[in-house]
OpenMM code with the backbone's topology and positions (N, CA, C; nanometers):
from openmm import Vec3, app, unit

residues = "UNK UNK UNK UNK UNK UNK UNK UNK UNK UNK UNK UNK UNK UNK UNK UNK UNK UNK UNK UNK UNK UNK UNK UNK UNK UNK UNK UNK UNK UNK UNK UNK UNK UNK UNK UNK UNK UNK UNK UNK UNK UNK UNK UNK UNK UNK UNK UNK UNK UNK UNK UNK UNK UNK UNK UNK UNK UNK UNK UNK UNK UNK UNK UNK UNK UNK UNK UNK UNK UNK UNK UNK UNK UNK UNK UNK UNK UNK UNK UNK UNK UNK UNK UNK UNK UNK UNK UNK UNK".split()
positions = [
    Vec3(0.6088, -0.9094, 2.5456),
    Vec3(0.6626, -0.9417, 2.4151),
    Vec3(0.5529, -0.9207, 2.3105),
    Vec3(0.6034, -0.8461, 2.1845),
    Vec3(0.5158, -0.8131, 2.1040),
    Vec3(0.4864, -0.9058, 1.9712),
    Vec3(0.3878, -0.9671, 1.9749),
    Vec3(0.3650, -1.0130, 1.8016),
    Vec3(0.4017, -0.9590, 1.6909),
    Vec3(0.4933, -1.0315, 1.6252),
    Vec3(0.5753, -0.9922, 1.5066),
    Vec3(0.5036, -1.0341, 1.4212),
    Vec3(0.4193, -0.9411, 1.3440),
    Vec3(0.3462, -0.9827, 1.2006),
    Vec3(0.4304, -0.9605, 1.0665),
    Vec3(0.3833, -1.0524, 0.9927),
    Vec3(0.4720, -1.0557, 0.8950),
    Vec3(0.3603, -1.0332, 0.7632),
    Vec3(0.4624, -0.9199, 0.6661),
    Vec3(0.3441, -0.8953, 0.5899),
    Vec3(0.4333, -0.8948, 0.4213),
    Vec3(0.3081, -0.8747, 0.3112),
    Vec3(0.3551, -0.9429, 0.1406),
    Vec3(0.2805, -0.8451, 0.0917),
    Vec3(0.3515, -0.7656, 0.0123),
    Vec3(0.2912, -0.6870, -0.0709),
    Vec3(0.1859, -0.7270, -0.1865),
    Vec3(0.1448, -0.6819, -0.2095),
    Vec3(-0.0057, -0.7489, -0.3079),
    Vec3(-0.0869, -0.6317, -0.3949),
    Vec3(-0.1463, -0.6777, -0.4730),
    Vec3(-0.1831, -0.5799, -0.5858),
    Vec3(-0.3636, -0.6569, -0.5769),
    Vec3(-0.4006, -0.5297, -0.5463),
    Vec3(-0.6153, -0.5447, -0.5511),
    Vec3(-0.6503, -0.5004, -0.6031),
    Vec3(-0.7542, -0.4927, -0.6612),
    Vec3(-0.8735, -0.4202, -0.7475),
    Vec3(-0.9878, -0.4137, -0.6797),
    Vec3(-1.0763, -0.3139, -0.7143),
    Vec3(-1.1911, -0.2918, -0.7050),
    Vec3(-1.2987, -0.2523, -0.8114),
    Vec3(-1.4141, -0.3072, -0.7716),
    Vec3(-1.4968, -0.2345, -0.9371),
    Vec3(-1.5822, -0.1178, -0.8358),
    Vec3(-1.5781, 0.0038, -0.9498),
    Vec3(-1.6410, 0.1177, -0.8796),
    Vec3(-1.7002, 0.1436, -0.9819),
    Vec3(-1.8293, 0.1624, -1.0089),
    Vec3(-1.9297, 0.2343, -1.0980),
    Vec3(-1.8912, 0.1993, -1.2494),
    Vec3(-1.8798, 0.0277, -1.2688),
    Vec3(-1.7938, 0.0143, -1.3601),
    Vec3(-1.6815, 0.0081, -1.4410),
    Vec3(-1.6173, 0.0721, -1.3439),
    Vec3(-1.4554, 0.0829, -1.3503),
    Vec3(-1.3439, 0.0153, -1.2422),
    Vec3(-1.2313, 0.0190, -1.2757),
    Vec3(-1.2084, -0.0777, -1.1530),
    Vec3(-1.0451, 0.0299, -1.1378),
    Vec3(-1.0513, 0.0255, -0.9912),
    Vec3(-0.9577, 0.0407, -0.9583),
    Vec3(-0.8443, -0.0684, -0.8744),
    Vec3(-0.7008, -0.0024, -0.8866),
    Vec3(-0.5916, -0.0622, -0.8248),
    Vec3(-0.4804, -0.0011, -0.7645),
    Vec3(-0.4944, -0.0921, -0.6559),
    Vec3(-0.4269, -0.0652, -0.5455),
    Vec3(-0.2689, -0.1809, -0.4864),
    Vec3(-0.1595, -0.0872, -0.4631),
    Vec3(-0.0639, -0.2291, -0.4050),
    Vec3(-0.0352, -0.1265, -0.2742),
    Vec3(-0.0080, -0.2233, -0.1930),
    Vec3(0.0279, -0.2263, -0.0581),
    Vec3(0.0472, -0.3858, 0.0520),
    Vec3(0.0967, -0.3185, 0.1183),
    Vec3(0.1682, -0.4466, 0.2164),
    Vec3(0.0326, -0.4585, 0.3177),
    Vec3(0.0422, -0.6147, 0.2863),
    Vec3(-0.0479, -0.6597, 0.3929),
    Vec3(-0.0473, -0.7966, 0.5074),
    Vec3(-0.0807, -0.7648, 0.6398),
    Vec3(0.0057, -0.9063, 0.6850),
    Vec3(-0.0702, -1.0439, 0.5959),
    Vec3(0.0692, -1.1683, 0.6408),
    Vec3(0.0398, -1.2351, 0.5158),
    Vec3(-0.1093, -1.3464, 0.5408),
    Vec3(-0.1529, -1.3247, 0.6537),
    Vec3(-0.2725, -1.4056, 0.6840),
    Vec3(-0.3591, -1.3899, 0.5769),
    Vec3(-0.3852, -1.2395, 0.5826),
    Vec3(-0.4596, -1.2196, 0.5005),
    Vec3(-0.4197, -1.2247, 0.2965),
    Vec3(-0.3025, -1.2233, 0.2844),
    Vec3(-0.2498, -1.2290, 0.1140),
    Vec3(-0.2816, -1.3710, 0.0914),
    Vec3(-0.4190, -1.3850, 0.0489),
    Vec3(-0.4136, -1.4767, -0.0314),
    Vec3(-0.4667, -1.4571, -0.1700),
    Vec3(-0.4629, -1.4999, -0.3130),
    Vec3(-0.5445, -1.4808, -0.4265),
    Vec3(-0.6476, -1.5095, -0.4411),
    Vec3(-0.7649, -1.4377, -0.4461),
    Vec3(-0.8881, -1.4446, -0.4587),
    Vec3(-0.9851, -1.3877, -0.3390),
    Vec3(-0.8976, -1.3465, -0.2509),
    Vec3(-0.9365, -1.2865, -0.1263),
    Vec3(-1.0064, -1.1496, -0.1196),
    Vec3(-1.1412, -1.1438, -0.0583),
    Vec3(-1.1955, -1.0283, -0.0695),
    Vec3(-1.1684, -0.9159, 0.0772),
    Vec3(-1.0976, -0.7862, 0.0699),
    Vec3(-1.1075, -0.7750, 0.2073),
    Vec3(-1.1042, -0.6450, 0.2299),
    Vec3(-1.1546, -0.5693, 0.3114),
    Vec3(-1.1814, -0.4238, 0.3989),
    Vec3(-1.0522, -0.3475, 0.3930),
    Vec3(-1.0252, -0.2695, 0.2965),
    Vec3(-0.9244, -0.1056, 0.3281),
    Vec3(-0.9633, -0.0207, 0.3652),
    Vec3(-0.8745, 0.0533, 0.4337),
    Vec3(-0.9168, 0.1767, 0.4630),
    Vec3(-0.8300, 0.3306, 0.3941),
    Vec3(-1.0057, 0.3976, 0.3545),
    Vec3(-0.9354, 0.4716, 0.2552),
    Vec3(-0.8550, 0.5834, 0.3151),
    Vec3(-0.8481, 0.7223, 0.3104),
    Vec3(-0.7513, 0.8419, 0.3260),
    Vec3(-0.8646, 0.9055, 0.4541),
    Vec3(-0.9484, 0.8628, 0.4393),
    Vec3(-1.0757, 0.9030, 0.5843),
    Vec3(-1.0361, 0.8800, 0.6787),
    Vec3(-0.9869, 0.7103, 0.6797),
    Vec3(-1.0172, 0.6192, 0.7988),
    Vec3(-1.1224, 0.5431, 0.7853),
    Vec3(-1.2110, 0.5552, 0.6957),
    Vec3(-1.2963, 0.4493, 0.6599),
    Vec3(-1.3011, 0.3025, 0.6290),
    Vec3(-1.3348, 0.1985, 0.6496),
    Vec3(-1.3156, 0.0823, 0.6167),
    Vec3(-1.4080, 0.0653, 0.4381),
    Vec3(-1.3421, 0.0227, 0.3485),
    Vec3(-1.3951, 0.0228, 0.2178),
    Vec3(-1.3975, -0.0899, 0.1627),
    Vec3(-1.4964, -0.1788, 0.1721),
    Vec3(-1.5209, -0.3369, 0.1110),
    Vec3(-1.5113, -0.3192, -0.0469),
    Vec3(-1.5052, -0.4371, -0.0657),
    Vec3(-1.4475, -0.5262, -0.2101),
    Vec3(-1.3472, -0.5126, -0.2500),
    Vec3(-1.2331, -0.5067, -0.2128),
    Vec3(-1.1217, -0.5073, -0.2505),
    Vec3(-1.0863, -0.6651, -0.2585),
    Vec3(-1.0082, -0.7184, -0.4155),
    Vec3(-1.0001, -0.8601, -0.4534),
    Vec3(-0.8025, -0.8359, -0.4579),
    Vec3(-0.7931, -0.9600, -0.3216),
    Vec3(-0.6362, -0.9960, -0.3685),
    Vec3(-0.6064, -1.0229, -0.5408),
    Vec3(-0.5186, -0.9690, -0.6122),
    Vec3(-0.5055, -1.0686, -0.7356),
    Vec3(-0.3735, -1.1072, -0.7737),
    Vec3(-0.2724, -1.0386, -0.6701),
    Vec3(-0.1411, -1.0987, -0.6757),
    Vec3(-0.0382, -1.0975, -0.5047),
    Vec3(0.0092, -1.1887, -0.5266),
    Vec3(0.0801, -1.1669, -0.3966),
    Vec3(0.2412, -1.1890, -0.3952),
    Vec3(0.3002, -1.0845, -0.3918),
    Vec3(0.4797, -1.0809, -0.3837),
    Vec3(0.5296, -1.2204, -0.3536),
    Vec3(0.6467, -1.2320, -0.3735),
    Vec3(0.6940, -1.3789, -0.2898),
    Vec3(0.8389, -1.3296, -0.1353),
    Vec3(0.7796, -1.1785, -0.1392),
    Vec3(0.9117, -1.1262, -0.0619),
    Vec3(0.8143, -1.1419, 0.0558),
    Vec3(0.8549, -1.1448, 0.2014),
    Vec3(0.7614, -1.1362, 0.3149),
    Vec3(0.8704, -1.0696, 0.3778),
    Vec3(0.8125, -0.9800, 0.4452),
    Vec3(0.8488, -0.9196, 0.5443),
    Vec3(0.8409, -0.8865, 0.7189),
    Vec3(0.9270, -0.8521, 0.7806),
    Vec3(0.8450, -0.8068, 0.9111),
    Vec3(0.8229, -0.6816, 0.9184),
    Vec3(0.7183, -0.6748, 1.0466),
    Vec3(0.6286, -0.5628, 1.0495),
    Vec3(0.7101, -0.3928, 1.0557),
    Vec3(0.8366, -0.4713, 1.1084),
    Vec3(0.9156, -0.3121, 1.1588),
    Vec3(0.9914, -0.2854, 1.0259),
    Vec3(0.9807, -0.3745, 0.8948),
    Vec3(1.1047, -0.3324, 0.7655),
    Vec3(1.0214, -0.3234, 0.6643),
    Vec3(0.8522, -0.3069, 0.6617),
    Vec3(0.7855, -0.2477, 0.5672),
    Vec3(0.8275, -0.1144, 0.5419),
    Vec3(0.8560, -0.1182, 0.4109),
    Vec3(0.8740, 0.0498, 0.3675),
    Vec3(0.7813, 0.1430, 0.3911),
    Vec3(0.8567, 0.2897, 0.4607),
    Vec3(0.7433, 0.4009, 0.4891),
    Vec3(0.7405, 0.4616, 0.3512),
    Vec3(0.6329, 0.4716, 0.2616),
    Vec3(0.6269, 0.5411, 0.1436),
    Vec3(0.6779, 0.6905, 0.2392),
    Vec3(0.5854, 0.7231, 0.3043),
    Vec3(0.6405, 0.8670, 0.3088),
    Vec3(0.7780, 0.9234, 0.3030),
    Vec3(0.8647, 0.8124, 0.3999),
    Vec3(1.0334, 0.8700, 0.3852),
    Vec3(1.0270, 0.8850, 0.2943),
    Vec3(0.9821, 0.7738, 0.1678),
    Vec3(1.0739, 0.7423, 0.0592),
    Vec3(1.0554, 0.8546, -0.0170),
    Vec3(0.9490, 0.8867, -0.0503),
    Vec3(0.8798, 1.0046, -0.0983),
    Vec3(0.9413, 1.1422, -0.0606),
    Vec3(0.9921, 1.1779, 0.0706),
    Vec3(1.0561, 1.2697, 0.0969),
    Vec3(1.1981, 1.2461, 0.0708),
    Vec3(1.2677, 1.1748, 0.0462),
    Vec3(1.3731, 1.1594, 0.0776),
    Vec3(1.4094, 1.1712, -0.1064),
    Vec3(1.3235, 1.1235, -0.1786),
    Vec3(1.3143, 1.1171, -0.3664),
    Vec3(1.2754, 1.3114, -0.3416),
    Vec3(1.2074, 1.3417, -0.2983),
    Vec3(1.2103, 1.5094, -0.3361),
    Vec3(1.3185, 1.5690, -0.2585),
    Vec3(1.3551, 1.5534, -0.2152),
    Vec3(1.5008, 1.6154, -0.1097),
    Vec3(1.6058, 1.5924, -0.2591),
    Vec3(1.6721, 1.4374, -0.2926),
    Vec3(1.7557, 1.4450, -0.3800),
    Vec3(1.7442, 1.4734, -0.5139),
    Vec3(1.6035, 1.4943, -0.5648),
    Vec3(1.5968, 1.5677, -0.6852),
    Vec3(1.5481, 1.7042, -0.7155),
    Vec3(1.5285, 1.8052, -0.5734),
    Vec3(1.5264, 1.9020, -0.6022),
    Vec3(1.3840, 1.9598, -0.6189),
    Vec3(1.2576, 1.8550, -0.5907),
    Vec3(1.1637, 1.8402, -0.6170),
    Vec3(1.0572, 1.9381, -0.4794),
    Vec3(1.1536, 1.9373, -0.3870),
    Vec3(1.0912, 2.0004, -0.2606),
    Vec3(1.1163, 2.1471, -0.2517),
    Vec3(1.1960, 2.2063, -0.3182),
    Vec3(1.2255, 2.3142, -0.3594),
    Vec3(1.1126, 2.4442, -0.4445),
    Vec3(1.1074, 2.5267, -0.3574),
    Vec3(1.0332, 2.6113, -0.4124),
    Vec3(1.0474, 2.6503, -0.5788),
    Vec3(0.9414, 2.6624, -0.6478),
    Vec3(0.9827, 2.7233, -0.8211),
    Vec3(0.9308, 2.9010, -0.8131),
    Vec3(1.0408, 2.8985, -0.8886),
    Vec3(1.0959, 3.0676, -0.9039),
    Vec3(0.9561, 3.0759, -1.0189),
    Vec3(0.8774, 3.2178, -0.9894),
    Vec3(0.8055, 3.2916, -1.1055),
    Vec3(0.8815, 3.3167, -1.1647),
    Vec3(0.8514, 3.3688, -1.3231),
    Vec3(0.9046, 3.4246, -1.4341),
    Vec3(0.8090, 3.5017, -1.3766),
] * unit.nanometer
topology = app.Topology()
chain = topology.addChain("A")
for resn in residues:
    res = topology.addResidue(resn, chain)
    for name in ("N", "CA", "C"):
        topology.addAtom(name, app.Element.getBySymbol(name[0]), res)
């Protein structure tokens, strides 16, 4: 039997060279708390410190009904036509 984690979407920041970036994504909810500092990983596979919880959804979810951006993403260029090759002039 498998552990069912349950996870809350949340919105982080980071300061980078003075600037700060932001990030939302689902995270299990152990970790969603406000003020929470914690390890992402970027488009490498890298683990990337300082990331600051600063909001946390009130929706929770389980682990198997987190949204796949990617469908969604394919599935938004499929019905608008967006996946479709553009004709040269």
């Amino acid at each position: 039997m498998t552990r069912n984690v349950k996870y809350a979407q949340c919105a982080m920041r980071r300061i980078v060279a003075g600037a700060s970036v932001v990030t939302t994504s689902y995270i299990p909810t152990q970790f969603a708390k406000v003020g929470r500092v914690l390890k992402l990983k970027d488009s490498d596979d890298n683990w990337v410190d300082g990331w600051v919880v600063e909001t946390v959804g009130d929706v929770i979810v389980e682990g198997e009904r987190v949204p796949d951006y990617r469908k969604a993403i394919r599935n938004h260029r499929k019905s608008t036509g967006d996946s479709t090759p553009r004709l040269r002039a």
